[in-house]
LOTOR-355302 format. One record per residue (C-alpha): chain; x negated, y, z negated. Coordinates in nm, 2 decimals. Each point is the difference from the previous one (the first is absolute). Layout:
  cadena      px      py      pz
       A       X       Y       Z
...
END
This chain:
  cadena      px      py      pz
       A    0.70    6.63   -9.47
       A   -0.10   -0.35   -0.09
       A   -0.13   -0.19    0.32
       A    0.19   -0.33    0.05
       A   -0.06   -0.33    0.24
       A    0.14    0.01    0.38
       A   -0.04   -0.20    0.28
       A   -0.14    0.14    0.33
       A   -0.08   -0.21    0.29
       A   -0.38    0.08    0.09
       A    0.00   -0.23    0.32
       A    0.20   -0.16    0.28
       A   -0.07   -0.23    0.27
       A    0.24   -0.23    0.29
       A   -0.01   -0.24    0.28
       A    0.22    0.05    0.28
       A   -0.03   -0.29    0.21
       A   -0.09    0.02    0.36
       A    0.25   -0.21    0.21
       A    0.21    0.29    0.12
       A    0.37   -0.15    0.01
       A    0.22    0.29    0.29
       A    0.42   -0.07   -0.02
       A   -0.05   -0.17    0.35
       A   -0.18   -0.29   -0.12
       A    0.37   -0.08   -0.16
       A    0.12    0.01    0.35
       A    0.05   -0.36    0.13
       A    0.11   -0.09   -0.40
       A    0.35   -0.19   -0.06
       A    0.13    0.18   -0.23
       A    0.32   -0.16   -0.21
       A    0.23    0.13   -0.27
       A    0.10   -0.09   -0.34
       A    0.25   -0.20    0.16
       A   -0.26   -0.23    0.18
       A    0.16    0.16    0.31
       A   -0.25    0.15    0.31
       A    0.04    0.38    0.01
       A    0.16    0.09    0.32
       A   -0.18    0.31    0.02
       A   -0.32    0.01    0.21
       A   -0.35    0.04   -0.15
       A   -0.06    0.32    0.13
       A    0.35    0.12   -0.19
       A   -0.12   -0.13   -0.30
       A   -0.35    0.10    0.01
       A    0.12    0.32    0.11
       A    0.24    0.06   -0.31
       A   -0.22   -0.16   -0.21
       A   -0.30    0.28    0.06
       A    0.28    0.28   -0.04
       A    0.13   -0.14   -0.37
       A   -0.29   -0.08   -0.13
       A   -0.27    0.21    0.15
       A   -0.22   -0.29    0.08
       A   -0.23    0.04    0.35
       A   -0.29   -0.30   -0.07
       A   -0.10   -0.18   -0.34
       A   -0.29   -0.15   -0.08
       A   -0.07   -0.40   -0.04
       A   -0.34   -0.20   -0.17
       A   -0.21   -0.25    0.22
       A    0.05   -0.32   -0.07
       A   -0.33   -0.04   -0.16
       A    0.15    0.22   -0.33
       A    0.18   -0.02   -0.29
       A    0.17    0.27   -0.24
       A   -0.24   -0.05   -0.24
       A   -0.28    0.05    0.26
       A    0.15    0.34    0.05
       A    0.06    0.06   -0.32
       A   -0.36   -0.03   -0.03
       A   -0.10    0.23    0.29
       A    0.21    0.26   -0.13
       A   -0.13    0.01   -0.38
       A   -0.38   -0.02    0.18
       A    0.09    0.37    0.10
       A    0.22    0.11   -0.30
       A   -0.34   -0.12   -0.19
       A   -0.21    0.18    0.22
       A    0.19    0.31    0.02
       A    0.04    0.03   -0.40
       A   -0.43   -0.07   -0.01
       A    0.04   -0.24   -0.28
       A   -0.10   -0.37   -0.05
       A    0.26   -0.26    0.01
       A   -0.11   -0.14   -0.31
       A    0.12    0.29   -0.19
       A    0.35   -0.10    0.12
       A    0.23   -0.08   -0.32
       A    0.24   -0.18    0.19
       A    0.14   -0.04    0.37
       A    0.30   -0.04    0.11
       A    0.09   -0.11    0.29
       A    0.40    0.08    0.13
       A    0.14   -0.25    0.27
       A    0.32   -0.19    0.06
       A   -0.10   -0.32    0.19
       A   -0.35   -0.13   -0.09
       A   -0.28   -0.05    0.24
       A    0.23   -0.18    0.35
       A   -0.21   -0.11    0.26
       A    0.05    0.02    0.37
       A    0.29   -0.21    0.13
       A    0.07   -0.15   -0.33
       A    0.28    0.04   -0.27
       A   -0.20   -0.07   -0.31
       A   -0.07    0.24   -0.23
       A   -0.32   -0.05   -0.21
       A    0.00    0.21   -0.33
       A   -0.24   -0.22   -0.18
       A   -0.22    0.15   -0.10
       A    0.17    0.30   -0.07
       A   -0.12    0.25    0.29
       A   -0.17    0.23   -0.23
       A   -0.23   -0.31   -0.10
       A   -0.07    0.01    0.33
       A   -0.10    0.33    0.09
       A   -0.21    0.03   -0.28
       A   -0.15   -0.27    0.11
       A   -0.04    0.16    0.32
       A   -0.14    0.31   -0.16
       A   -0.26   -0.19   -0.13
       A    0.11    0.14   -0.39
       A   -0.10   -0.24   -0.25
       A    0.09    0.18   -0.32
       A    0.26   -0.21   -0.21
       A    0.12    0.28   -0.16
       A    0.15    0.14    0.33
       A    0.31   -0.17   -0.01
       A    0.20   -0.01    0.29
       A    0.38   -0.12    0.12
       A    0.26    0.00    0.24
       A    0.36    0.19    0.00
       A    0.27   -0.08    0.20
       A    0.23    0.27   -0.03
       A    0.19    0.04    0.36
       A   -0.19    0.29    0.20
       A   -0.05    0.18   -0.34
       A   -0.23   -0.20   -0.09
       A   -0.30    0.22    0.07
       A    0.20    0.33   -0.16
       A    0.08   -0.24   -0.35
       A   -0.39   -0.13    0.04
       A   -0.12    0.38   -0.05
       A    0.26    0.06   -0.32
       A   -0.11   -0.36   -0.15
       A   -0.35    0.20    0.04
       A    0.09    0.35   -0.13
       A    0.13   -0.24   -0.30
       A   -0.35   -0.18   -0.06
       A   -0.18    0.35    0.03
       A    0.22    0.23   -0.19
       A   -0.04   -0.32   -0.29
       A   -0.37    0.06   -0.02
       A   -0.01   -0.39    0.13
       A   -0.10    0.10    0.37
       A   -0.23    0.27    0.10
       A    0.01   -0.10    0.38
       A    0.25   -0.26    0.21
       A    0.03   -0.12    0.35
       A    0.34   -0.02    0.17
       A    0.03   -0.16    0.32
       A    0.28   -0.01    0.22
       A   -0.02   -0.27    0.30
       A    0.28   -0.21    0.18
       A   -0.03   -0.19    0.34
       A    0.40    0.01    0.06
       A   -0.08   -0.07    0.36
       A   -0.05   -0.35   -0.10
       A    0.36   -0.04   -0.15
       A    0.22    0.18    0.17
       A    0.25   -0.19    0.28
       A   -0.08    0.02    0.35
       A    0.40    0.01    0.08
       A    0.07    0.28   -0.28
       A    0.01    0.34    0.14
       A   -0.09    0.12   -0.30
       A   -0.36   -0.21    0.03
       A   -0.10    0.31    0.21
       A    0.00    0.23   -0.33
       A   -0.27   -0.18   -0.21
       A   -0.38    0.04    0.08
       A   -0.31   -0.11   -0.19
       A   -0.25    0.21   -0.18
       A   -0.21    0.10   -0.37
       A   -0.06    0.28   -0.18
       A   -0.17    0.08   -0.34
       A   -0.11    0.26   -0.26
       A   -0.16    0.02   -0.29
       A    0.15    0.10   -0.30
       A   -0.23    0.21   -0.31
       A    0.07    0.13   -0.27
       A   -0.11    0.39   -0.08
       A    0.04    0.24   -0.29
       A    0.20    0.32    0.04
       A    0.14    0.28   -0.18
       A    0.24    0.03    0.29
       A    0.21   -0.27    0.17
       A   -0.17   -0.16    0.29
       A    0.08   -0.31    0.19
       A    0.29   -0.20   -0.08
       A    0.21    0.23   -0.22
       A    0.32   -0.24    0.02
       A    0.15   -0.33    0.13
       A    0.33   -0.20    0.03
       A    0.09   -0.35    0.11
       A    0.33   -0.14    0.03
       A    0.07   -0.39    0.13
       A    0.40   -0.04    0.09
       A    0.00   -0.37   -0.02
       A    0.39   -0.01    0.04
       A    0.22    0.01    0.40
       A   -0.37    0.12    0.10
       A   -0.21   -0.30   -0.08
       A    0.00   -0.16    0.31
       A    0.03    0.28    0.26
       A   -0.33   -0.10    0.09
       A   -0.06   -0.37   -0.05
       A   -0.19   -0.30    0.18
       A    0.23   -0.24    0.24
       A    0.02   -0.21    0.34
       A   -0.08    0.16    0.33
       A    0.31    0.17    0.16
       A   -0.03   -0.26    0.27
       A    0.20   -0.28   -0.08
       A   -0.30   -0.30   -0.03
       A   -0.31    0.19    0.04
       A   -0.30   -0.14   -0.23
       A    0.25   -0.13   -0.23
       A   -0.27   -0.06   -0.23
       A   -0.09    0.34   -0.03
       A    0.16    0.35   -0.22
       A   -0.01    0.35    0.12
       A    0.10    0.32   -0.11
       A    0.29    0.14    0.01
       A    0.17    0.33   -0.06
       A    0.35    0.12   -0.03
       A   -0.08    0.33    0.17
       A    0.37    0.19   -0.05
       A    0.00   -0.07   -0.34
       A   -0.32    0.09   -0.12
       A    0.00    0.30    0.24
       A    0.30    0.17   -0.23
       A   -0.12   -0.11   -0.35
       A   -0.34    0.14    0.09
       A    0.17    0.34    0.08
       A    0.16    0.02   -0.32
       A   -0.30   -0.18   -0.27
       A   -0.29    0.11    0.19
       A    0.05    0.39    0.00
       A    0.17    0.01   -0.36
       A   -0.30   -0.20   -0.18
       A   -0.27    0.26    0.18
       A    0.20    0.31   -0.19
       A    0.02   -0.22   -0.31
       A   -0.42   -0.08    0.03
       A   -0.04    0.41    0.06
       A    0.20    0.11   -0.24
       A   -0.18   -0.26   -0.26
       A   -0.30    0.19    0.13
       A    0.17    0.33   -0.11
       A    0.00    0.16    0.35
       A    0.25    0.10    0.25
       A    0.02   -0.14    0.39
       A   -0.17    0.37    0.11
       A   -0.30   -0.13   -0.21
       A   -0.09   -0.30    0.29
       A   -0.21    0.07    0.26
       A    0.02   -0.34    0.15
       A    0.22   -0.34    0.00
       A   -0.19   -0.36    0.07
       A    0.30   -0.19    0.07
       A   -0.02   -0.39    0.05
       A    0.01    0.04    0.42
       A    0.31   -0.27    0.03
       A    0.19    0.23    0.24
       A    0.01    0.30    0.19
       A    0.30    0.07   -0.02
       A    0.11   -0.11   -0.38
       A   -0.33    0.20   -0.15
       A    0.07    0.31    0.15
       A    0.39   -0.03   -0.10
       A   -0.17   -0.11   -0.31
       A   -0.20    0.36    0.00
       A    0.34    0.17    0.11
       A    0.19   -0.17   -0.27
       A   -0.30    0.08   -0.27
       A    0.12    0.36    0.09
       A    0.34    0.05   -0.04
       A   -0.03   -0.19   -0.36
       A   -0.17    0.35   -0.07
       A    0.26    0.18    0.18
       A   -0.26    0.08    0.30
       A    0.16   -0.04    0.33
       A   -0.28    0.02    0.27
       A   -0.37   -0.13   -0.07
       A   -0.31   -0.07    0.22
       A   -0.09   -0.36    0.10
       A   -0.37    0.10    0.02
       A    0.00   -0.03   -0.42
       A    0.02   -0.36    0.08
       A   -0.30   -0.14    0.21
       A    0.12   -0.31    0.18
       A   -0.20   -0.27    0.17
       A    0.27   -0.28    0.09
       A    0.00    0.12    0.36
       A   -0.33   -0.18    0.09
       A   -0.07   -0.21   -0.31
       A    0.30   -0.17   -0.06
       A    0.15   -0.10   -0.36
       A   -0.30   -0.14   -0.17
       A    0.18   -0.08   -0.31
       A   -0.23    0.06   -0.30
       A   -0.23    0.17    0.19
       A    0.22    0.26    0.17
       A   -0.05    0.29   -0.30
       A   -0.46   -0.08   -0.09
       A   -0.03   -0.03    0.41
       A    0.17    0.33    0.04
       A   -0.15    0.17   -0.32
       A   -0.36   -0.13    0.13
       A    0.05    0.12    0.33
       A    0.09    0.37   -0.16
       A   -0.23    0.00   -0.23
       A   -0.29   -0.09    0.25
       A    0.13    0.28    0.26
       A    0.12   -0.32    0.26
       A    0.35    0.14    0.02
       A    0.00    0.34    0.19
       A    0.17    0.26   -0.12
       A    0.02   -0.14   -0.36
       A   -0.24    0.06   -0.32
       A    0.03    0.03   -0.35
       A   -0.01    0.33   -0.16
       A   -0.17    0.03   -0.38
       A    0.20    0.03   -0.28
       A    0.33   -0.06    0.26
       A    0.26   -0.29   -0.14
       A    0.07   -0.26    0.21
       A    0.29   -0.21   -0.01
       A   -0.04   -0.43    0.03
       A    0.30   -0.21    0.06
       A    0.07   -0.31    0.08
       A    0.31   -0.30    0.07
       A   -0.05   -0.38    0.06
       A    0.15   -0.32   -0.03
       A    0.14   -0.11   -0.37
       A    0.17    0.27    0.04
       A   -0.30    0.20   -0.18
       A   -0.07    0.36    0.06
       A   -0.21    0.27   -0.17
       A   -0.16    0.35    0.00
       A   -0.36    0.17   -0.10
       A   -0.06    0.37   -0.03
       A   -0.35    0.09    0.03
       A   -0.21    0.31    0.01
       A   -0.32    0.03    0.16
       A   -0.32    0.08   -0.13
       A   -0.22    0.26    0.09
       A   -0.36   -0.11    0.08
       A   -0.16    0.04   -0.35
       A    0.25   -0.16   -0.14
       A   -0.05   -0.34    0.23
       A   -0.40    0.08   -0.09
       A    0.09   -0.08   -0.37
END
């Protein structure tokens, strides 16, 4: 058997920020609804339900003192690190993020330069032939990031690429939106290589799909939901309901489309990194996964979540959690050799998508 080109990721690296953000800090919010009417229910009810939807205890928020781009750049430092390469080898970088770099109490949103000009700036690489961009794809972004790199390896024009995912949504979400206690801030990164194998390793298969239809603007940017607070200023905003049901339905059915394209069968996953939106929509995601396959009962503990203590990070919700996996930070959680793991991810446009990916054994990451 001839040996062909695959794509393995040989190192990972994040940066969860320190500022530790628990559900009663929300307590003494005012908190409005679409109708730019104050909720009659009290904080505590809200906070209260709130933790039960969506799983959420605490999230995490940057100092003032960073940007995204500056995590960004802390969390390719260790990706580099961990994969013991240079950073001038690096063919390209990409960096995946939604809003630019936002500083503290401001709405501008700086994206010139781009911020992968930045944190390769920040890295110190001064190759021109590592060429680097940004891609705004919703909370895919980082998932499409690692396909646009399988693409450039499996071409022959990459041999190794960078993808970053970083967002500080803590800097543009609404004060008086209940749902401003979902989003959190956070990077994560891995670097992708290309290695030659009789037998498929790595990514074995993707899918995207981007619904730009009655989904487009389930997630969009718009004025506080207090009537005549910083007027000036946009923030984001979600139609939960809505998203919630079409997430149920597209999410599950592209993940059996991306493993069959892979040529396997559901009992051939050992684990599924989900974008960590929701407690309760992944794991009816997971259930829902299922019973496309006729299966009626599953275990949760196939799908490793972190939302509970590190909020929805956007971008960096699926490299943060990989990292922490693959560096033995999440108890209870490794990656077996030669297991398939299952990637997927959902985000604003509306854009979702789906990696399968086998791990390599230990000579083959030596290669």
């Amino acid at each position: 058997m001839s040996k062909q080109t695959y794509s393995i990721i040989i190192g990972s690296g994040s940066y969860i920020p320190k500022h530790v953000v628990p559900n009663q800090d929300f307590i003494n919010n005012e908190f409005y609804g679409p109708d730019g009417l104050k909720l009659t229910k009290s904080n505590q009810v809200i906070i209260d339900q709130f933790e039960q939807i969506t799983g959420i205890r605490e999230r995490r928020y940057v100092t003032d003192d960073l940007l995204t781009s500056d995590i960004a750049a802390l969390a390719a430092l260790e990706a580099i690190s961990s994969a013991k390469i240079d950073g001038e080898t690096l063919d390209y970088i990409i960096v995946a993020h939604n809003f630019g770099d936002v500083t503290a109490n401001s709405s501008h949103s700086d994206m010139v330069p781009a911020l992968a000009s930045r944190v390769k700036n920040q890295l110190g690489i001064v190759n021109p032939d590592t060429v680097v961009y940004d891609l705004p794809f919703g909370c895919a972004g980082w998932l499409q990031g690692l396909i646009q790199a399988d693409g450039y390896i499996r071409s022959g024009d990459a041999k190794k690429v960078l993808i970053i995912g970083a967002e500080t949504l803590s800097r543009i979400c609404d004060p008086h939106d209940r749902d401003s206690m979902i989003y959190a801030d956070g990077a994560g990164a891995v670097i992708l290589a290309a290695i030659e194998s009789e037998e498929p390793v790595g990514i074995i298969a993707h899918k995207s799909k981007s619904y730009a239809n009655e989904l487009t603007y389930v997630l969009k940017m718009a004025k506080s939901a207090q009537p005549g607070y910083m007027e000036d200023r946009l923030f984001l905003k979600m139609q939960g309901r809505k998203l919630y049901e079409h997430v149920l339905k597209l999410v599950p059915a592209i993940i059996k489309e991306c493993i069959a394209k892979a040529g396997l069968s559901i009992d051939d996953m050992d684990k599924l990194l989900i974008h960590q939106a929701n407690n309760k929509m992944d794991e009816a995601v997971l259930k829902q996964l299922y019973e496309l396959y006729d299966l009626k009962s599953t275990s949760v503990d196939i799908m490793p979540m972190t939302i509970s203590w590190l909020g929805n990070s956007s971008v960096a919700t699926l490299p943060t959690l990989y990292d922490l996996i693959e560096r033995n930070k999440f108890e209870g959680q490794s990656f077996t050799p030669g297991k398939m793991i299952v990637f997927a991810s959902v985000g604003a446009g509306v854009n979702l998508n789906s990696v399968v990916y086998r791990i390599p054994f230990n000579e083959q990451m030596s290669n």
